[in-house]
N, C-alpha and C positions, 0 to 999 in steps of 0.2 A: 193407353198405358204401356207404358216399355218395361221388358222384366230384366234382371241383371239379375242373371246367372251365379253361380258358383265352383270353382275348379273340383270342388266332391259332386256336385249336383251332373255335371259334364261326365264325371270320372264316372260317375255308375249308370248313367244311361248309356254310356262307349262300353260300358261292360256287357249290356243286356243285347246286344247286336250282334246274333247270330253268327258262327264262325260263316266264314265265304260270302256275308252280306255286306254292304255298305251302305253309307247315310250319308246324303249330303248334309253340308254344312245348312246350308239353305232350309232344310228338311227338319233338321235336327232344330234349330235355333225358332222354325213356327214350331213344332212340336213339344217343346220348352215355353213358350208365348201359351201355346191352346192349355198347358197344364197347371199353367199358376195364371189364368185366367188376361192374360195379358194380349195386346194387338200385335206384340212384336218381342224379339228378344234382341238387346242391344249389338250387334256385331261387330263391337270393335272390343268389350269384354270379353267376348265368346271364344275370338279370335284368339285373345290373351290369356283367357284361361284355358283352351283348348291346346296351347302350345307348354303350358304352364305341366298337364298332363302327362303331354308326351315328353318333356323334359325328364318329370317324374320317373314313366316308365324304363323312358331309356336309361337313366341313371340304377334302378333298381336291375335291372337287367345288366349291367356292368359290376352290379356287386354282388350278382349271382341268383339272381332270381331266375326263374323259370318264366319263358314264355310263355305260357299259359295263367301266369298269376297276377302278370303287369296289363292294365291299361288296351286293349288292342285300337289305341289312337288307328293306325292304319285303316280301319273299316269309316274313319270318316272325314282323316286328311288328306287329301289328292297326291300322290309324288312328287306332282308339277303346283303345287299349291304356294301362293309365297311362305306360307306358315312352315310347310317343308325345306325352303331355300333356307328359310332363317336357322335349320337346326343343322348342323355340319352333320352329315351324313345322312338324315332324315329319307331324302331322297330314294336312295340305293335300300336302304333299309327299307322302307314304306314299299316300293315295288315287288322286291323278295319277300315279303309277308304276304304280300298280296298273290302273289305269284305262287307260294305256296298254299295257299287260301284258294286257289282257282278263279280268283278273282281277275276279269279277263281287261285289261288297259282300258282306261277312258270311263270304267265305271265308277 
């Protein structure tokens, strides 16, 4: 059985993710599968809604939201992730979080 997701379902386990931690995609997506009883979670939704998030967040955060109240997508999008390429700026942002997170490249 395959599970398909949802962009709040996404949004509040990317919430629950420890400051300075991160989740793979990989990780996150069986962890979502083991919760709703499933073998797998769809990765091409995941993908969509995960980007769907960080859209979100970034947008909330240009209308003045506090970094601390948006989404912290970066604990589980790669800098170098295509899901990053696709967001203009993603990249450079996602590393600076991360980089203030202590979160050390490659993780």
């Amino acid at each position: 059985m395959l599970h398909i997701s949802t962009p709040a379902v996404l949004d509040a386990r990317i919430r629950a993710i420890p400051r300075g931690q991160t989740m793979s995609i990989v990780d996150l997506r069986a962890e979502l599968a083991d919760a709703h009883g499933a073998d797998a979670t769809c990765p091409v939704t995941t993908s969509m809604y995960l980007r769907i998030v960080a859209d979100v967040a970034l947008l909330d955060l240009e209308e003045g939201a506090d970094i601390d109240t948006i989404a912290p997508f970066w604990r589980v999008v790669d800098p170098t992730s295509p899901i990053a390429k696709r967001i203009d700026g993603a990249a450079d942002f996602i590393a600076a979080r991360r980089a203030e997170e202590g979160i050390l490249p490659g993780r």
